[in-house]
Predicted model as a PDB file, atoms N, CA, C, CB and O in Angstrom, pLDDT in the B-factor column:
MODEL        1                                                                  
ATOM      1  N   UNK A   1       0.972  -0.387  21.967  1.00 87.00           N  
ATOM      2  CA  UNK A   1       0.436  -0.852  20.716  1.00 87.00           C  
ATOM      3  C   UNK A   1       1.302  -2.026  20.231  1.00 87.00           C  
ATOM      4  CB  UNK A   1       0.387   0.301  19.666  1.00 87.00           C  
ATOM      5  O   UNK A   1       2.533  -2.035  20.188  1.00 87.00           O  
ATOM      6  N   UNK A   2       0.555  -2.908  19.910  1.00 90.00           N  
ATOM      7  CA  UNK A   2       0.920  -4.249  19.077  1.00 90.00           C  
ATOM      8  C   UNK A   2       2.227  -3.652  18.041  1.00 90.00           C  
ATOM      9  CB  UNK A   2      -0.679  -4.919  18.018  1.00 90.00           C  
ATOM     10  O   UNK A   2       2.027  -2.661  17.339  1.00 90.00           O  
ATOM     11  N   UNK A   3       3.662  -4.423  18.035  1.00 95.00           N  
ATOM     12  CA  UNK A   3       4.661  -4.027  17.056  1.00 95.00           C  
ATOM     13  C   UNK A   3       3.565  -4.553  15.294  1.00 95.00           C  
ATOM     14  CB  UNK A   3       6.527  -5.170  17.506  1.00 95.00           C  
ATOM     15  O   UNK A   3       3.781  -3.756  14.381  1.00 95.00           O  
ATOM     16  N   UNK A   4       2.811  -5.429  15.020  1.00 95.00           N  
ATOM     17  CA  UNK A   4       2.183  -5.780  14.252  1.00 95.00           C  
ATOM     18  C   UNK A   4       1.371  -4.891  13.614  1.00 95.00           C  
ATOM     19  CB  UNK A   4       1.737  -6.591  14.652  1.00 95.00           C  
ATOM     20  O   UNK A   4       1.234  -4.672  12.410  1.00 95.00           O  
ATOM     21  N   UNK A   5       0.801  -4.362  14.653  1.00 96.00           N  
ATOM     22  CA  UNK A   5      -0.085  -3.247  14.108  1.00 96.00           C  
ATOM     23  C   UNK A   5       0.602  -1.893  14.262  1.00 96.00           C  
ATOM     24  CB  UNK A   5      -1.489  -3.208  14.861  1.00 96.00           C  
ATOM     25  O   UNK A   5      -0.061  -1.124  14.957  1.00 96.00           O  
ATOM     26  N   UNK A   6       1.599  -1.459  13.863  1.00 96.00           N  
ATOM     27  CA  UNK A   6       2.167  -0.756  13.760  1.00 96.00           C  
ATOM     28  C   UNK A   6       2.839  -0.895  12.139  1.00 96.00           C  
ATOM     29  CB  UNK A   6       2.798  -0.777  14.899  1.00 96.00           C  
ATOM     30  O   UNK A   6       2.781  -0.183  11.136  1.00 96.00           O  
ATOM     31  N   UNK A   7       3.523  -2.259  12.485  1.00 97.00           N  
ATOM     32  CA  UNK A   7       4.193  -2.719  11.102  1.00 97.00           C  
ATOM     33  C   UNK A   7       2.777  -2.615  10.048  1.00 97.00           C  
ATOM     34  CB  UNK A   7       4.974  -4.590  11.225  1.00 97.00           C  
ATOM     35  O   UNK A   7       3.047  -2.209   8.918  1.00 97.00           O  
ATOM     36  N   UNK A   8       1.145  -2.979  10.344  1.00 96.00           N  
ATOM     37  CA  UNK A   8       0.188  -2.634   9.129  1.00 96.00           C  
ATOM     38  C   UNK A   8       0.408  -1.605   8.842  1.00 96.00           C  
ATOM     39  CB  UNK A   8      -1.146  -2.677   9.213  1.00 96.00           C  
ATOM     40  O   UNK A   8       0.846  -1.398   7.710  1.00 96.00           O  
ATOM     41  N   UNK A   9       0.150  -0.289   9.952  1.00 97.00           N  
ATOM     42  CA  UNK A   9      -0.095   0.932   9.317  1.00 97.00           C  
ATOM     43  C   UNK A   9       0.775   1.239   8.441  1.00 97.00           C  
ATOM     44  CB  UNK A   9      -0.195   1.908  10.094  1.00 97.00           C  
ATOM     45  O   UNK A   9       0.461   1.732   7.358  1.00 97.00           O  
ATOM     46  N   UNK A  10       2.364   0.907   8.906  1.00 97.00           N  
ATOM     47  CA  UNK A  10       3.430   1.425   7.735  1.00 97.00           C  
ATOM     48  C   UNK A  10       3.274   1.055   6.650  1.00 97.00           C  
ATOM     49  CB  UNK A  10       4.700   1.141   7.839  1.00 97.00           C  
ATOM     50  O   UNK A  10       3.637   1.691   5.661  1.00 97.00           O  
ATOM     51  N   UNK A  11       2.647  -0.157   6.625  1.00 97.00           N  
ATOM     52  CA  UNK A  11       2.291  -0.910   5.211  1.00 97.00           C  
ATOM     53  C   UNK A  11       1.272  -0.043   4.490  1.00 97.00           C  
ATOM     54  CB  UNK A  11       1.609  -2.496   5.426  1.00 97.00           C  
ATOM     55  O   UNK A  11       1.207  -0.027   3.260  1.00 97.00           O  
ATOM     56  N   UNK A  12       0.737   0.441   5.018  1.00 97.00           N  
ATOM     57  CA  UNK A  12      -0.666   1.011   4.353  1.00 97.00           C  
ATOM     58  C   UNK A  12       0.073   2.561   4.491  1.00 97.00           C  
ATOM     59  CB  UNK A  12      -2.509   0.670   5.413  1.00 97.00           C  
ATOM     60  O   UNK A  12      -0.378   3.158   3.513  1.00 97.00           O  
ATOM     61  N   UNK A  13       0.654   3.160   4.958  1.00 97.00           N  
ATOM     62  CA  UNK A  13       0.942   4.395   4.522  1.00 97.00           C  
ATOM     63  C   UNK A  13       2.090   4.560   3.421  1.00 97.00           C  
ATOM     64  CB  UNK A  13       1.233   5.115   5.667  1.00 97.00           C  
ATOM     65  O   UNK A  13       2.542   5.672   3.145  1.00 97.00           O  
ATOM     66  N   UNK A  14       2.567   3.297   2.766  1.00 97.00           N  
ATOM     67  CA  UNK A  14       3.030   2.888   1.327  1.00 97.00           C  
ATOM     68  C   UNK A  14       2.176   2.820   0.440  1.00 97.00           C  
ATOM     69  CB  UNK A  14       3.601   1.736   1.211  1.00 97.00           C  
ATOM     70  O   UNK A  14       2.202   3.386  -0.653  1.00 97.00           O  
ATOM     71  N   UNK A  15       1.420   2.163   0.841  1.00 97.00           N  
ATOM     72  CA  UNK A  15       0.218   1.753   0.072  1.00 97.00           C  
ATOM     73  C   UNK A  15      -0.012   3.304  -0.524  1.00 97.00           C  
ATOM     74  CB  UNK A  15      -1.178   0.995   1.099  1.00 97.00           C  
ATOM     75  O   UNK A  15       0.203   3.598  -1.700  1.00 97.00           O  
ATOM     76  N   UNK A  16      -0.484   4.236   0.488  1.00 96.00           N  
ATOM     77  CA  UNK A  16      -0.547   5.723  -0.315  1.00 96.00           C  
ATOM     78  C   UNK A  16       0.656   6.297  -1.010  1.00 96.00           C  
ATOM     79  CB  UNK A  16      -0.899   6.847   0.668  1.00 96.00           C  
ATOM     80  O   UNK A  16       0.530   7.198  -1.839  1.00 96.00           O  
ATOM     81  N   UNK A  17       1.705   5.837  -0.715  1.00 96.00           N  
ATOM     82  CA  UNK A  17       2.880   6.524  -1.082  1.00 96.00           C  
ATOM     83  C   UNK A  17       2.674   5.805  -2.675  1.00 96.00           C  
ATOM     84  CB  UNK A  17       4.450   6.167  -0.021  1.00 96.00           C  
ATOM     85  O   UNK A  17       2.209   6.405  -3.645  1.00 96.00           O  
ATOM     86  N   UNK A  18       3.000   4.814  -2.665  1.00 95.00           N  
ATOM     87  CA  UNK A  18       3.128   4.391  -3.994  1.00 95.00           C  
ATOM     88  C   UNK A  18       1.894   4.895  -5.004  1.00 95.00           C  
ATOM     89  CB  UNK A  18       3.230   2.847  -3.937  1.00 95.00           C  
ATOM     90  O   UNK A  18       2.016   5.200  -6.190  1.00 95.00           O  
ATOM     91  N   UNK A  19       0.696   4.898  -4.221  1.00 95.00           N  
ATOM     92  CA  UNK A  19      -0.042   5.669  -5.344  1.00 95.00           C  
ATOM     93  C   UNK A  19       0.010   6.864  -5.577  1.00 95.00           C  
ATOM     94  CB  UNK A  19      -1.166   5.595  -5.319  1.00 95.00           C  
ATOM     95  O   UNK A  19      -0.107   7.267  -6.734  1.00 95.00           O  
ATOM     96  N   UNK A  20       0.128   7.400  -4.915  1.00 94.00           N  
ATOM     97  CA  UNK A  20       0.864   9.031  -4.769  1.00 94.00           C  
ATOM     98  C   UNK A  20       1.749   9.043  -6.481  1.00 94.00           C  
ATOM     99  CB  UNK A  20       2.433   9.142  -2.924  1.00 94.00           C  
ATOM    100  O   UNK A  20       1.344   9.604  -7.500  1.00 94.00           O  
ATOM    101  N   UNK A  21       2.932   8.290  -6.319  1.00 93.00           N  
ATOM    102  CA  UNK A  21       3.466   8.316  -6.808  1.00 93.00           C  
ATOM    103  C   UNK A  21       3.223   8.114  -8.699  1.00 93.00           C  
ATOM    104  CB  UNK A  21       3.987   7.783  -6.004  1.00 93.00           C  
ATOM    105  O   UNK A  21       3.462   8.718  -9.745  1.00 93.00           O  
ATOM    106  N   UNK A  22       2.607   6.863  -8.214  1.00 91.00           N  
ATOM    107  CA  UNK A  22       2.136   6.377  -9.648  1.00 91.00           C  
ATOM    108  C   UNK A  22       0.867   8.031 -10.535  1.00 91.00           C  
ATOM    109  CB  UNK A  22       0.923   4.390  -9.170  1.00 91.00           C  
ATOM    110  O   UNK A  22       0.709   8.392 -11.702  1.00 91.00           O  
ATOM    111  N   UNK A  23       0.429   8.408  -9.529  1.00 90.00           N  
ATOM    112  CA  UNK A  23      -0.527   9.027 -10.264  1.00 90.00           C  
ATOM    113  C   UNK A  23       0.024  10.610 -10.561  1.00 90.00           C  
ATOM    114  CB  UNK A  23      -1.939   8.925  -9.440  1.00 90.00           C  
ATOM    115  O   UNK A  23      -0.445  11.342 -11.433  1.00 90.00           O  
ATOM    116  N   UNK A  24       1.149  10.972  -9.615  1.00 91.00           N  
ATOM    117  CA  UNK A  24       1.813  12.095 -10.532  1.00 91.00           C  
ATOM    118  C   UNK A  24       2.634  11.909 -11.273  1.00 91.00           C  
ATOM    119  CB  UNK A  24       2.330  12.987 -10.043  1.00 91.00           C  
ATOM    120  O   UNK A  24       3.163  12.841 -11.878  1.00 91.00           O  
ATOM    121  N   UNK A  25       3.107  10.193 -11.503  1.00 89.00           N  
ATOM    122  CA  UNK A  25       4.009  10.427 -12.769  1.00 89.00           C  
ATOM    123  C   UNK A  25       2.830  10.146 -14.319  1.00 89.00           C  
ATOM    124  CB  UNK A  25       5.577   9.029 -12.664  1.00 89.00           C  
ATOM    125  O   UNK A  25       3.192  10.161 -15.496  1.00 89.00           O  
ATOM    126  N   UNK A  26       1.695   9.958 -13.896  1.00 88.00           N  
ATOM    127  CA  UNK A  26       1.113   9.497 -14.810  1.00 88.00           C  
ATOM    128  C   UNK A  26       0.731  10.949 -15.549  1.00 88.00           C  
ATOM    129  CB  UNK A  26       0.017   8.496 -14.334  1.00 88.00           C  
ATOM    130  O   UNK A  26       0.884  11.263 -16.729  1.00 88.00           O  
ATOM    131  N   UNK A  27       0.044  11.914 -14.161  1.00 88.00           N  
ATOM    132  CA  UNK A  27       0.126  13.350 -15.047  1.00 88.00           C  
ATOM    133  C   UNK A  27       1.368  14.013 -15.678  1.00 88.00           C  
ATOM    134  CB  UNK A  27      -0.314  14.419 -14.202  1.00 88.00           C  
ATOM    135  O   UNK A  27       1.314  14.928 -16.500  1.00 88.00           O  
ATOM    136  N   UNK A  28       2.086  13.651 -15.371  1.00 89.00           N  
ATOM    137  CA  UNK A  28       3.790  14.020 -16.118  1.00 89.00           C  
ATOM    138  C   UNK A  28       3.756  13.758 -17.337  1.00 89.00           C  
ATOM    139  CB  UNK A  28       5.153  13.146 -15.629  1.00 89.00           C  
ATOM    140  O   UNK A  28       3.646  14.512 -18.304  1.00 89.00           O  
ATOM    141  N   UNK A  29       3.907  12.053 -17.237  1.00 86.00           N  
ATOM    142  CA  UNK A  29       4.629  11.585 -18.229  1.00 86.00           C  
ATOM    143  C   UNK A  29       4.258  10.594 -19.113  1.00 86.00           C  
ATOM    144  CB  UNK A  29       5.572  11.268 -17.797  1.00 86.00           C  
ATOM    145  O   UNK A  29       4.947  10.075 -19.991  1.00 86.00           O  
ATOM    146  N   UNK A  30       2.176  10.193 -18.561  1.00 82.00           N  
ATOM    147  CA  UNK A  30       1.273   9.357 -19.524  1.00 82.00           C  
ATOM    148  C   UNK A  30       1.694   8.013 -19.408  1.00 82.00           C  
ATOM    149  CB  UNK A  30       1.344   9.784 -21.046  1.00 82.00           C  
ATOM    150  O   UNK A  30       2.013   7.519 -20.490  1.00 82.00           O  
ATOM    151  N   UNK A  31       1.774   7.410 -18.610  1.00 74.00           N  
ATOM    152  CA  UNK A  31       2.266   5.926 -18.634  1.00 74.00           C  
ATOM    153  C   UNK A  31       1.205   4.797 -19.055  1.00 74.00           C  
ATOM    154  CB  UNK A  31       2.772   5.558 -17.178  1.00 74.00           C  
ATOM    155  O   UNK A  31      -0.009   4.982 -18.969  1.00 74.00           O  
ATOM    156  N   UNK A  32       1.902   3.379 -19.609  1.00 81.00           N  
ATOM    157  CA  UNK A  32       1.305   2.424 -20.321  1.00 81.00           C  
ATOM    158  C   UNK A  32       0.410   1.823 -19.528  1.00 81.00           C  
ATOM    159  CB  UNK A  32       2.142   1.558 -20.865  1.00 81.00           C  
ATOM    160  O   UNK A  32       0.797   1.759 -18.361  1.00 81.00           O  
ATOM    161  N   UNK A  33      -0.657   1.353 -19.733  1.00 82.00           N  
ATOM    162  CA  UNK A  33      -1.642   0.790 -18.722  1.00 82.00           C  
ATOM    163  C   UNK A  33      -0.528  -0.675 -17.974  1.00 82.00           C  
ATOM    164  CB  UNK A  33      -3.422   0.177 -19.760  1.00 82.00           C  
ATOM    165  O   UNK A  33      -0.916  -0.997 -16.851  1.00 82.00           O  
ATOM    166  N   UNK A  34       0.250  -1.188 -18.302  1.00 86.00           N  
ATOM    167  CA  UNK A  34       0.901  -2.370 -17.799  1.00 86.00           C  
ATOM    168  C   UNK A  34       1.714  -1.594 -16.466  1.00 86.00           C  
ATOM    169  CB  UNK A  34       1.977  -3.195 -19.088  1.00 86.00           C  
ATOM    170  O   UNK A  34       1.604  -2.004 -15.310  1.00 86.00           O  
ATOM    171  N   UNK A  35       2.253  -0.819 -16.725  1.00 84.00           N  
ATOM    172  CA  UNK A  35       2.738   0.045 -15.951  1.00 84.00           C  
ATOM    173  C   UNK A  35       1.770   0.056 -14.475  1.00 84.00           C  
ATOM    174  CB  UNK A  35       2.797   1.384 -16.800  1.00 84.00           C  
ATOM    175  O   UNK A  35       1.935  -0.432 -13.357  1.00 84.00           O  
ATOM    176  N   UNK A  36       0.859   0.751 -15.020  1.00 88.00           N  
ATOM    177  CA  UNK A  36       0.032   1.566 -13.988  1.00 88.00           C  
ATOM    178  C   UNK A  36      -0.793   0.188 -13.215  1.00 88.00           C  
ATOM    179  CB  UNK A  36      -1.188   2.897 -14.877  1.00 88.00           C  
ATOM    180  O   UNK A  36      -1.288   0.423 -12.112  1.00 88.00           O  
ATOM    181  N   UNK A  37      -0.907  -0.921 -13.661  1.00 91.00           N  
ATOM    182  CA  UNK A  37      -1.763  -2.154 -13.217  1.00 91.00           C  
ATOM    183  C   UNK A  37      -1.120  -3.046 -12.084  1.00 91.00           C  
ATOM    184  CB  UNK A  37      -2.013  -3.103 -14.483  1.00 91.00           C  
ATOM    185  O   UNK A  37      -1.569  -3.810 -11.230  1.00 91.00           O  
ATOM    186  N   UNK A  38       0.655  -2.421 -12.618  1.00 92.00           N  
ATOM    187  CA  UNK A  38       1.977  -2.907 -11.903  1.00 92.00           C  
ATOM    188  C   UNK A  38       2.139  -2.326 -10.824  1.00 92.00           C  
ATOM    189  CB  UNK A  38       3.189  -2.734 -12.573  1.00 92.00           C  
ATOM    190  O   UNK A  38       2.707  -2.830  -9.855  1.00 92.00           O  
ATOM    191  N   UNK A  39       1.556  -0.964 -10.876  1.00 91.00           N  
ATOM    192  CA  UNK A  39       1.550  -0.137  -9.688  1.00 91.00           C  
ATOM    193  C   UNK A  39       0.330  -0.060  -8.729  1.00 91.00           C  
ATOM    194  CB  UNK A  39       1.796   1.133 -10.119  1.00 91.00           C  
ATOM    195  O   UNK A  39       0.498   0.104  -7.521  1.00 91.00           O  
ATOM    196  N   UNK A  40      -0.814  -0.174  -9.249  1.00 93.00           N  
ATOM    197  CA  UNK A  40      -1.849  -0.432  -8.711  1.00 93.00           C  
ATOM    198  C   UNK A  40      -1.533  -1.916  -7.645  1.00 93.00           C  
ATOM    199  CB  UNK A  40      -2.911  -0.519  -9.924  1.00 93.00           C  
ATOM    200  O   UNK A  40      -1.607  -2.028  -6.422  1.00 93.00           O  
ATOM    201  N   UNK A  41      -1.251  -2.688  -8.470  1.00 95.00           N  
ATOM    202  CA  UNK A  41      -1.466  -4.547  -8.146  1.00 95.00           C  
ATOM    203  C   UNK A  41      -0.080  -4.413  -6.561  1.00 95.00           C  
ATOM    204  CB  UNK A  41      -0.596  -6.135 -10.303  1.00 95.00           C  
ATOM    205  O   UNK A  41      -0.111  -5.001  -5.480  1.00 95.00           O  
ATOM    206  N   UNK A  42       0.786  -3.573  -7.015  1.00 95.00           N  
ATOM    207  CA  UNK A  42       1.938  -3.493  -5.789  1.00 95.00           C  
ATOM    208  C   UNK A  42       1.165  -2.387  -4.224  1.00 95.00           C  
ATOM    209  CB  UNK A  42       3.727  -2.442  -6.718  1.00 95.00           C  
ATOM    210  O   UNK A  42       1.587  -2.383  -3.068  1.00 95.00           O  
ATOM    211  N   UNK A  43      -0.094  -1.539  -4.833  1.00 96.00           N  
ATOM    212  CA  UNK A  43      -0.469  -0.746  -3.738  1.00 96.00           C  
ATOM    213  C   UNK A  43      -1.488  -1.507  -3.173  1.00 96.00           C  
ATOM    214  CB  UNK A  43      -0.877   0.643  -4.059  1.00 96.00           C  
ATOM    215  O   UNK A  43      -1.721  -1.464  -1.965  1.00 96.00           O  
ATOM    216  N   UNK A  44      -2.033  -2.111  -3.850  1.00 96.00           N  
ATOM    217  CA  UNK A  44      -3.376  -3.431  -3.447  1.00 96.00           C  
ATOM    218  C   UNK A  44      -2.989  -4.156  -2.370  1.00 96.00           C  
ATOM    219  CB  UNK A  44      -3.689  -4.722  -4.665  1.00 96.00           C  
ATOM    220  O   UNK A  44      -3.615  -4.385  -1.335  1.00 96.00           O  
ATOM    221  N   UNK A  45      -1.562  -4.606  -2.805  1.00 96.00           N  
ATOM    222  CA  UNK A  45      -0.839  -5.954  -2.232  1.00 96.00           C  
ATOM    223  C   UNK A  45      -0.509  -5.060  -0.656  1.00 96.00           C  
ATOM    224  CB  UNK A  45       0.929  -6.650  -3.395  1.00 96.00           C  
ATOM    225  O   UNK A  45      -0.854  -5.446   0.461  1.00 96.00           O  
ATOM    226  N   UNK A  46       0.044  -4.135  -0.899  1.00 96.00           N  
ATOM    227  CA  UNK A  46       0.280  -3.126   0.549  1.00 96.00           C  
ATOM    228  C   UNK A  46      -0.576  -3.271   1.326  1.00 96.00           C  
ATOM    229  CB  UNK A  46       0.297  -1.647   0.468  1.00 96.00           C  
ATOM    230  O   UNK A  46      -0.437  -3.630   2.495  1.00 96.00           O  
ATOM    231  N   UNK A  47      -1.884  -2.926   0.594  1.00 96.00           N  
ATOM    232  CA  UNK A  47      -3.108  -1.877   1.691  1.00 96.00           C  
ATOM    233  C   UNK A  47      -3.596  -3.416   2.426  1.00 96.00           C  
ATOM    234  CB  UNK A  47      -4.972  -0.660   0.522  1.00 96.00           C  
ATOM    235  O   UNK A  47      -3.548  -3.394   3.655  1.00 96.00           O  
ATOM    236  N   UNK A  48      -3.926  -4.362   1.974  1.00 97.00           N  
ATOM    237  CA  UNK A  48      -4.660  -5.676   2.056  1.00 97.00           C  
ATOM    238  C   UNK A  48      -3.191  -6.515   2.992  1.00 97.00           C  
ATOM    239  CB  UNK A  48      -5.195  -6.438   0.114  1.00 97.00           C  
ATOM    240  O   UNK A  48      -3.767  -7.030   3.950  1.00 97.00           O  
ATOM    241  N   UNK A  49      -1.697  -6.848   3.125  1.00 97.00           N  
ATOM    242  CA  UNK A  49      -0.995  -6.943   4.347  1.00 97.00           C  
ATOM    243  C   UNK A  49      -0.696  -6.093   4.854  1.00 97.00           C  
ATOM    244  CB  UNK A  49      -0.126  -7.462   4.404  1.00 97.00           C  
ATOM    245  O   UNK A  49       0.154  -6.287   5.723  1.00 97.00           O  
ATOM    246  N   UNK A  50      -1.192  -4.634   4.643  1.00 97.00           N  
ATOM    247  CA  UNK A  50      -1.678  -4.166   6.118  1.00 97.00           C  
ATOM    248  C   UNK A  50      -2.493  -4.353   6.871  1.00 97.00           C  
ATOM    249  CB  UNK A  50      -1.880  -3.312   6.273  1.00 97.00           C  
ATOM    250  O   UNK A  50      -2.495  -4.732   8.042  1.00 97.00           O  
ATOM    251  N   UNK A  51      -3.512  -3.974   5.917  1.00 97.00           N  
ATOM    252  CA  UNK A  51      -4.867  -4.932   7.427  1.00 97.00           C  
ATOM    253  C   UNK A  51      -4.892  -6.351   7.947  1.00 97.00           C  
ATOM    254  CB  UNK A  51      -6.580  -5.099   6.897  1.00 97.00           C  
ATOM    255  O   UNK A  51      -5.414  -6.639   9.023  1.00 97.00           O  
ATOM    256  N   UNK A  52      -4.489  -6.956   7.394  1.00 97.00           N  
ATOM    257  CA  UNK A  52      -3.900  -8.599   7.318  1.00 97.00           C  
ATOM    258  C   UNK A  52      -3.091  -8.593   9.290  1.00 97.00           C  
ATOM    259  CB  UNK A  52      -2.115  -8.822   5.432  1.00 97.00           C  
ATOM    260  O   UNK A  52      -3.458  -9.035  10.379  1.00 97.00           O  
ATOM    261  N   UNK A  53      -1.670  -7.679   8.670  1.00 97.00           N  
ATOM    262  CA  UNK A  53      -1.281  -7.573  10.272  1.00 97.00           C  
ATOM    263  C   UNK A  53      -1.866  -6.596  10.901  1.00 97.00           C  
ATOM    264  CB  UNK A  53       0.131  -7.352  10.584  1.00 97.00           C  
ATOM    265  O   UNK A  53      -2.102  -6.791  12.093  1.00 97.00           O  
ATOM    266  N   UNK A  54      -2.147  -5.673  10.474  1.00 97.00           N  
ATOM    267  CA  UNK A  54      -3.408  -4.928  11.548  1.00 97.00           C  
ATOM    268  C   UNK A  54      -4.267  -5.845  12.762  1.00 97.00           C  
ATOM    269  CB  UNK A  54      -4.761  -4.363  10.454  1.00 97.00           C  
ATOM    270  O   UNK A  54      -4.079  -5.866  13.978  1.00 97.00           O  
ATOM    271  N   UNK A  55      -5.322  -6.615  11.884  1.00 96.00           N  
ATOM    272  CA  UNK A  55      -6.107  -7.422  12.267  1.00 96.00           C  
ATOM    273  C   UNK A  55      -5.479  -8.817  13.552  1.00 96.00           C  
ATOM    274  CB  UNK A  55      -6.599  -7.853  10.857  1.00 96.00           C  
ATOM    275  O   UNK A  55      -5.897  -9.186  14.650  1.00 96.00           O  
ATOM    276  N   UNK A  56      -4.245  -9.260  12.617  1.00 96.00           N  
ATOM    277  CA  UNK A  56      -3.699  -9.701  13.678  1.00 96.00           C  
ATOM    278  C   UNK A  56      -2.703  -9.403  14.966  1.00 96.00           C  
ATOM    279  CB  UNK A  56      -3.412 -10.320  13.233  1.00 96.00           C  
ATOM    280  O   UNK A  56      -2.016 -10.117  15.696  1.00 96.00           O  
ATOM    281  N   UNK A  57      -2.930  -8.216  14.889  1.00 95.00           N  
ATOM    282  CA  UNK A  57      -2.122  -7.580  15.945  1.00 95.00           C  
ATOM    283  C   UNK A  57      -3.173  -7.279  16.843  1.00 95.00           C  
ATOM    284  CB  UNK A  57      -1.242  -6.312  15.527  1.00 95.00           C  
ATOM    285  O   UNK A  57      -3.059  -7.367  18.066  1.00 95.00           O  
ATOM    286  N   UNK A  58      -4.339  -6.875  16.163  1.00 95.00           N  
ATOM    287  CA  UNK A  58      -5.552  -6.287  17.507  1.00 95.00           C  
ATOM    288  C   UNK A  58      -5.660  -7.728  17.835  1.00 95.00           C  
ATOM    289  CB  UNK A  58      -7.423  -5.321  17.037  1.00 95.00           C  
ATOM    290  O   UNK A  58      -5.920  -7.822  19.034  1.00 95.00           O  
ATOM    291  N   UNK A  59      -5.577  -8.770  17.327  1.00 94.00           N  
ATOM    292  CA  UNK A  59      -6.385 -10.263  17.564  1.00 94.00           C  
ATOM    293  C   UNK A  59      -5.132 -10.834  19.253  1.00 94.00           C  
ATOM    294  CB  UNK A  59      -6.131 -11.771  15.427  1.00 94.00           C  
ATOM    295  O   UNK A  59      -5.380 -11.298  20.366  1.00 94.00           O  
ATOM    296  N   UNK A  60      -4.203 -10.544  18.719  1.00 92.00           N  
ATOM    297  CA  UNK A  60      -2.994 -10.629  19.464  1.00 92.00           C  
ATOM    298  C   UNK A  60      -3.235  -9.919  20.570  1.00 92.00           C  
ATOM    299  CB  UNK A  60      -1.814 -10.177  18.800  1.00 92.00           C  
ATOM    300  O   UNK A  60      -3.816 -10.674  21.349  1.00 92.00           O  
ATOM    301  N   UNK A  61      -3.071  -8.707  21.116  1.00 71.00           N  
ATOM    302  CA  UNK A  61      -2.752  -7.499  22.054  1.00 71.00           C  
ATOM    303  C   UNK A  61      -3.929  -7.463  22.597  1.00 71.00           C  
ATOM    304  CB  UNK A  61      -2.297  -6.087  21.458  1.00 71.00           C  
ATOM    305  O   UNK A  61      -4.187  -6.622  23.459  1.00 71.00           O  
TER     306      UNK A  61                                                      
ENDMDL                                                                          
END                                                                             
């Protein structure tokens, strides 16, 4: 397997981590929508250069 497409998936299994994250602290502890848009906009950015090198790793290999 492509080191690229390897490096996506890790990207994208952040991508869940961080939302993971964001959404049990939100049942905790109620966080500010700036917050949560900050966290969203950082799991977006994950999931989307993962497939980014995904894509170019299958394009590659």
């Amino acid at each position: 397997m492509h080191p690229l497409v390897i490096l996506g998936f890790c990207l994208m299994i952040a991508c869940c981590v961080v939302s993971g994250i964001d959404v049990v602290r939100t049942i905790r502890q109620g966080r500010e929508p700036e917050r949560r848009l900050r966290a969203f906009l950082l799991a977006a950015g994950l999931l989307i250069g993962g497939g980014i090198l995904v894509l170019i790793g299958l394009t590659q290999g």
